[in-house]
Backbone as a ProteinNet text record, in pm:
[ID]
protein_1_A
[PRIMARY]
XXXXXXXXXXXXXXXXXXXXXXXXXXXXXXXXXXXXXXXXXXXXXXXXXXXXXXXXXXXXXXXXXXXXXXXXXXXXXXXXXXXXXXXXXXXXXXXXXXXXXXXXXXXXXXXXXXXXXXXX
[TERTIARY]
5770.7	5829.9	5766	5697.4	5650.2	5525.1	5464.8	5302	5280.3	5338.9	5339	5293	5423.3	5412.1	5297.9	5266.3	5111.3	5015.4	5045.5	4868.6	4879.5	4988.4	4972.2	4964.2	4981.1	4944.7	4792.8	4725	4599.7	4538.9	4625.1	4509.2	4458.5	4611.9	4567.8	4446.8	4447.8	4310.7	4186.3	4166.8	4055.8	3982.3	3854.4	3833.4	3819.9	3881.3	3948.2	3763.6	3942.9	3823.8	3737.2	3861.4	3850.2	3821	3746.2	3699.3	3830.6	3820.3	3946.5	3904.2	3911.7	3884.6	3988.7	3949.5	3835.7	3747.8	3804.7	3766.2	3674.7	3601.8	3477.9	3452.9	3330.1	3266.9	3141	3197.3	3094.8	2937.8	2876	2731.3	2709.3	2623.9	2584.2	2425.7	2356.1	2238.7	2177.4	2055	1989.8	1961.9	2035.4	2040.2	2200.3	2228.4	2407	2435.8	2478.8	2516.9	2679.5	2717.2	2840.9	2889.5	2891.7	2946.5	2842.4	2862.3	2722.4	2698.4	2618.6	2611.3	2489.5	2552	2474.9	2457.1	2326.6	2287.5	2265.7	2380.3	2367.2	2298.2	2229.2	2112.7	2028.2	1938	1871.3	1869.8	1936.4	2015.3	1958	1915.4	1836.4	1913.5	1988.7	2099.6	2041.5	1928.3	1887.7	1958.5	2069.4	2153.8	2109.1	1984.8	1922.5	2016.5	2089.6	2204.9	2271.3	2354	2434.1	2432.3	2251.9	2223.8	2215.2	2145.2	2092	2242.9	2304.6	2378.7	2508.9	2489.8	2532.2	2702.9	2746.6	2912.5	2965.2	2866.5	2925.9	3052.8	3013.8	3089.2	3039.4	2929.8	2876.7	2888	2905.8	2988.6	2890.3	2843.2	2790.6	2915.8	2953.5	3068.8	2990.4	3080.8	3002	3077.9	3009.8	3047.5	2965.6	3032.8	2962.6	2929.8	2801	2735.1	2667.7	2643.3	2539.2	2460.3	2409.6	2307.6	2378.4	2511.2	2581.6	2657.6	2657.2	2757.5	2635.5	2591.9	2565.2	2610.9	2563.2	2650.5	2542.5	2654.1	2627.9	2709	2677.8	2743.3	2897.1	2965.3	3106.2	3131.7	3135.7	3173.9	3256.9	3265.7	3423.7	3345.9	3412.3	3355.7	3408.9	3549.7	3641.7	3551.6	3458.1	3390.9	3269.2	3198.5	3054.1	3066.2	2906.9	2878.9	2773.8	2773.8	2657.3	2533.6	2472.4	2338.7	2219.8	2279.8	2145.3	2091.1	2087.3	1994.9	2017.4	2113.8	2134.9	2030.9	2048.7	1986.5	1833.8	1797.4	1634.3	1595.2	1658.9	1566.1	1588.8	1700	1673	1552	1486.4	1396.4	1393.7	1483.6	1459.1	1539.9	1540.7	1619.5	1748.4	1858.2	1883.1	2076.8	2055.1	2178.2	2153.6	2232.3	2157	2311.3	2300	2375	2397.2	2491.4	2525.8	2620	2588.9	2612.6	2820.2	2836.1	3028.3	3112.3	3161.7	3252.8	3411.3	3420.6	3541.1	3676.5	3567.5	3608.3	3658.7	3658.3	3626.2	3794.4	3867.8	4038	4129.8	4216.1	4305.9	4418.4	4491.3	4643.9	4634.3	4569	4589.2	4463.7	4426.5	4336.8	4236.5	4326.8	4261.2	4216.8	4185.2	4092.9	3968.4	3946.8	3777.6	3739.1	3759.7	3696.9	3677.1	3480.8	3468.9	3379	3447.3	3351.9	3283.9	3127.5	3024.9	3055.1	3119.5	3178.8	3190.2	3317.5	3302.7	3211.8	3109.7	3011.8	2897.6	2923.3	2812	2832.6
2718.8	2592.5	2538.9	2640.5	2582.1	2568.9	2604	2586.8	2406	2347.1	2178.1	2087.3	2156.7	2101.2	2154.8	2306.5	2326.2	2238.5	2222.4	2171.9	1996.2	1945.3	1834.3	1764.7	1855.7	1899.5	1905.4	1964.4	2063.4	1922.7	1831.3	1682	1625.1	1560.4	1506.3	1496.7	1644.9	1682.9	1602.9	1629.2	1603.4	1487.8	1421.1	1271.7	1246	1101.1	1036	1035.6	1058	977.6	827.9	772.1	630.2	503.8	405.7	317.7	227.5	170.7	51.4	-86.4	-74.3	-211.3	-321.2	-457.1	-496.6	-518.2	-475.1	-443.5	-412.6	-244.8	-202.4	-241	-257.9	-281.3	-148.8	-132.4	26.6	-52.3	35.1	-20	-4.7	-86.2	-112.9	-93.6	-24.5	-21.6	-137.5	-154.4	-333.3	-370.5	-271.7	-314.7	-349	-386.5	-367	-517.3	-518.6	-715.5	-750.6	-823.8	-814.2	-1028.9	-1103	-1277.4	-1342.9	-1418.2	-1506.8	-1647.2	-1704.3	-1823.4	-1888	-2042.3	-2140.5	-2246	-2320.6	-2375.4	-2483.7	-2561.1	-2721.8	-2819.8	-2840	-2955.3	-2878	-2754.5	-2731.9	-2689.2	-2714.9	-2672.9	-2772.4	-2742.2	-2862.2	-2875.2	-2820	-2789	-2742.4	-2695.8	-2604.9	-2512.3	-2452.1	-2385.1	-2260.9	-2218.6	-2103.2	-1979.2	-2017.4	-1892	-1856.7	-1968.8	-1956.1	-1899.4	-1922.2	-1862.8	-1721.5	-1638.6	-1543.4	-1421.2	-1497.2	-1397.6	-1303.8	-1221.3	-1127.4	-1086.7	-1146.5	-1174.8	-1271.9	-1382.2	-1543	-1556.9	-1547.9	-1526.8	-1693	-1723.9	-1854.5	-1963.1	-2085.1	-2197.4	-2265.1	-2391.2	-2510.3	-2621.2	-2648.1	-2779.2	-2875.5	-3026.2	-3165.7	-3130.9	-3143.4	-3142.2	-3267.7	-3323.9	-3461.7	-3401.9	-3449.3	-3430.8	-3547.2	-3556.1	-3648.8	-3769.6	-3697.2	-3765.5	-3761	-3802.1	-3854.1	-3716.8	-3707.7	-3603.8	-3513	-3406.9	-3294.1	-3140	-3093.8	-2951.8	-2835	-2780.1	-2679.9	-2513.3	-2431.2	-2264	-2274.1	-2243.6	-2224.1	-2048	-1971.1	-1791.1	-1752.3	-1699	-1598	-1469.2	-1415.7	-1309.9	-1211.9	-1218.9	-1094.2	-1071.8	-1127.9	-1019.6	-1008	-1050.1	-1006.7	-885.1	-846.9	-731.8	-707.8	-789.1	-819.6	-739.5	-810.2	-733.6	-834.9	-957.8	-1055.8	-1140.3	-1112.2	-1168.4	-1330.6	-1338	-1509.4	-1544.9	-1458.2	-1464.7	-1454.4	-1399.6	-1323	-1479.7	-1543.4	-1685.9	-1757	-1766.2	-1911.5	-1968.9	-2095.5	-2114.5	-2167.9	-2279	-2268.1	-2179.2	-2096.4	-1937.8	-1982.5	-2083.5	-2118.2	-2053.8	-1966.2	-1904.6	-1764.3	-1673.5	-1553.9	-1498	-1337.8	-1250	-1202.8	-1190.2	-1114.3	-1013.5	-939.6	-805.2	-872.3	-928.8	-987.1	-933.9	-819.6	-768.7	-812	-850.4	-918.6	-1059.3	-1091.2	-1217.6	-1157.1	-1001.5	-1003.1	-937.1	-960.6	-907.5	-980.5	-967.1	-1093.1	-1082.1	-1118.5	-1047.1	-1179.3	-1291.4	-1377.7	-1407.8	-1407.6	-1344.6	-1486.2	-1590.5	-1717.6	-1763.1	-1685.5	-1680.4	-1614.1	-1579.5	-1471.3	-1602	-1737.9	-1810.2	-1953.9	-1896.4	-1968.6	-2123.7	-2204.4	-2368.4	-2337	-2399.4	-2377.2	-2438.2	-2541.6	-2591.8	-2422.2	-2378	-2268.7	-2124.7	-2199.8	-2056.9	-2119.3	-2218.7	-2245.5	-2149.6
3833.6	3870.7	3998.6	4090.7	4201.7	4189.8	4063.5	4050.2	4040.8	3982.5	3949.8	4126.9	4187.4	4322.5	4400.9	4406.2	4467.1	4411.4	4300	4200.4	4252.9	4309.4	4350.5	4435.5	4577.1	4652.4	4702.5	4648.5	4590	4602.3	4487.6	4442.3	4542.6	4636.7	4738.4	4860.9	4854.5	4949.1	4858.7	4760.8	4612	4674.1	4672.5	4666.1	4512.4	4527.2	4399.4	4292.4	4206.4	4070	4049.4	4102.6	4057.5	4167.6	4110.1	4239.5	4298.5	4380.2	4431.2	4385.4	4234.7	4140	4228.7	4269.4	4245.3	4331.8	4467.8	4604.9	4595.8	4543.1	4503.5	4367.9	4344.5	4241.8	4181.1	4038.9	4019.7	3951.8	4029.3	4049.1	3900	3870.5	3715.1	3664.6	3604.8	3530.2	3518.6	3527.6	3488.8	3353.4	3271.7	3091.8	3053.5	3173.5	3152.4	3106.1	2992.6	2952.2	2925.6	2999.6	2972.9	2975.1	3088.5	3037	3041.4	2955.6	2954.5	3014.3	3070.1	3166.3	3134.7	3110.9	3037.7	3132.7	3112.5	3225.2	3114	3095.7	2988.2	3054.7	3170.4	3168.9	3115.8	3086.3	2996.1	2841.5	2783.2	2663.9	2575.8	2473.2	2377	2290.6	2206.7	2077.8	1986.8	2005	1873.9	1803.1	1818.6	1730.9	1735.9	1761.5	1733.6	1776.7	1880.3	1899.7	1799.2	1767.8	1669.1	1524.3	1511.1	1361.8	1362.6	1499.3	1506.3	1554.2	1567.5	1589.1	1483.2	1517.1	1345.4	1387.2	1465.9	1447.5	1399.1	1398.2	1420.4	1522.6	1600.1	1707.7	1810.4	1763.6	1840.7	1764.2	1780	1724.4	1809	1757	1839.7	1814.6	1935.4	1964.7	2076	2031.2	2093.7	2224.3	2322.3	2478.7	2544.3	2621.9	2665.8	2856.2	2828.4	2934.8	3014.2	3072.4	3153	3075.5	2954.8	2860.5	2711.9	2757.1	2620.3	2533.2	2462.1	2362.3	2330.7	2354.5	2270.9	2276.2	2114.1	2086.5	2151.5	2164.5	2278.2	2217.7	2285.1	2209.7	2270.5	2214	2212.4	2159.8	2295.6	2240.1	2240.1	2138.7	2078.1	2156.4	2273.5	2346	2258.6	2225.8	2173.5	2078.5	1976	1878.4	1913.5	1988.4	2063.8	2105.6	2044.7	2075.9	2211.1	2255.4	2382.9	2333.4	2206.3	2189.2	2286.5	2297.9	2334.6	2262.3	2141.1	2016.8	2049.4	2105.3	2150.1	2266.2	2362.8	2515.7	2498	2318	2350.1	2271.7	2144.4	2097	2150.1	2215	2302	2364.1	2314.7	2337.3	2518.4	2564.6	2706.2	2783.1	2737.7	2801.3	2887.9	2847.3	2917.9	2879.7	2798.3	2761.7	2798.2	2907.7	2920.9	3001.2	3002.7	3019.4	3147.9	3218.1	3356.3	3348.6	3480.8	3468.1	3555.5	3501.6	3605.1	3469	3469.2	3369.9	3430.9	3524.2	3588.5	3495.5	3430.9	3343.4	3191.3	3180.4	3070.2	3033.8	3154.7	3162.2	3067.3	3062	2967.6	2901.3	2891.6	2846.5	2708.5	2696	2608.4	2533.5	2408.4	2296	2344.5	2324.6	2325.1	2468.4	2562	2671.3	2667.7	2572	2532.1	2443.8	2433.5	2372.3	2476	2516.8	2606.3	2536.4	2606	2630.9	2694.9	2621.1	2711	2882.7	2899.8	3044.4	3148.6	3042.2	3143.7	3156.1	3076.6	3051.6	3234	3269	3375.9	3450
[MASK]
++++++++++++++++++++++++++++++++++++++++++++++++++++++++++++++++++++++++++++++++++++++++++++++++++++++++++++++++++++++++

């Protein structure tokens, strides 16, 4: 009965397992892909995301910009698999991946479905 209280005890001395999310941030690999950020003054609407990607998880929707109405990627994050295949045809590379896993929290389903607006 008194082994529980030594062993917890014991822990305290321990240094922790775990980081002080979100204060610290755990350092990440440079193959690490996690939200994606779109830079719509360069964005042509070629679709090419949308075809290449093997969730269909990318949608082109009309977003009005500067130079009138054009469609742009609309991501269903919740079924992405962060392979890239979007980030690698894009022809003006202007859809591409960051390592900010911060965004990717959510208690409500229909917040993993980003407008390109908030993909900038």
């Amino acid at each position: 009965m008194l082994r529980p209280v030594l062993e917890t005890v014991k822990a305290l001395g321990r240094e922790r397992f775990t980081i002080e999310y979100p204060e610290e941030k755990e350092s990440l690999p440079d193959s690490y892909r996690s939200m994606f950020k779109l830079d719509m003054s360069t964005c042509i609407s070629c679709t090419a995301c949308a075809i290449i990607c093997p969730n269909k998880t990318i949608t082109m929707v009309e977003t009005p910009t500067d130079k009138g109405i054009k469609k742009m990627p609309e991501i269903g994050i919740e079924r992405c698999l962060f392979c890239a295949l979007c980030a690698e045809v894009c022809p003006p590379k202007c859809l591409t991946l960051t390592k900010d896993y911060g965004v990717l929290e959510s208690y409500d389903k229909r917040e993993f479905i980003k407008r390109p607006e908030e993909l900038e």
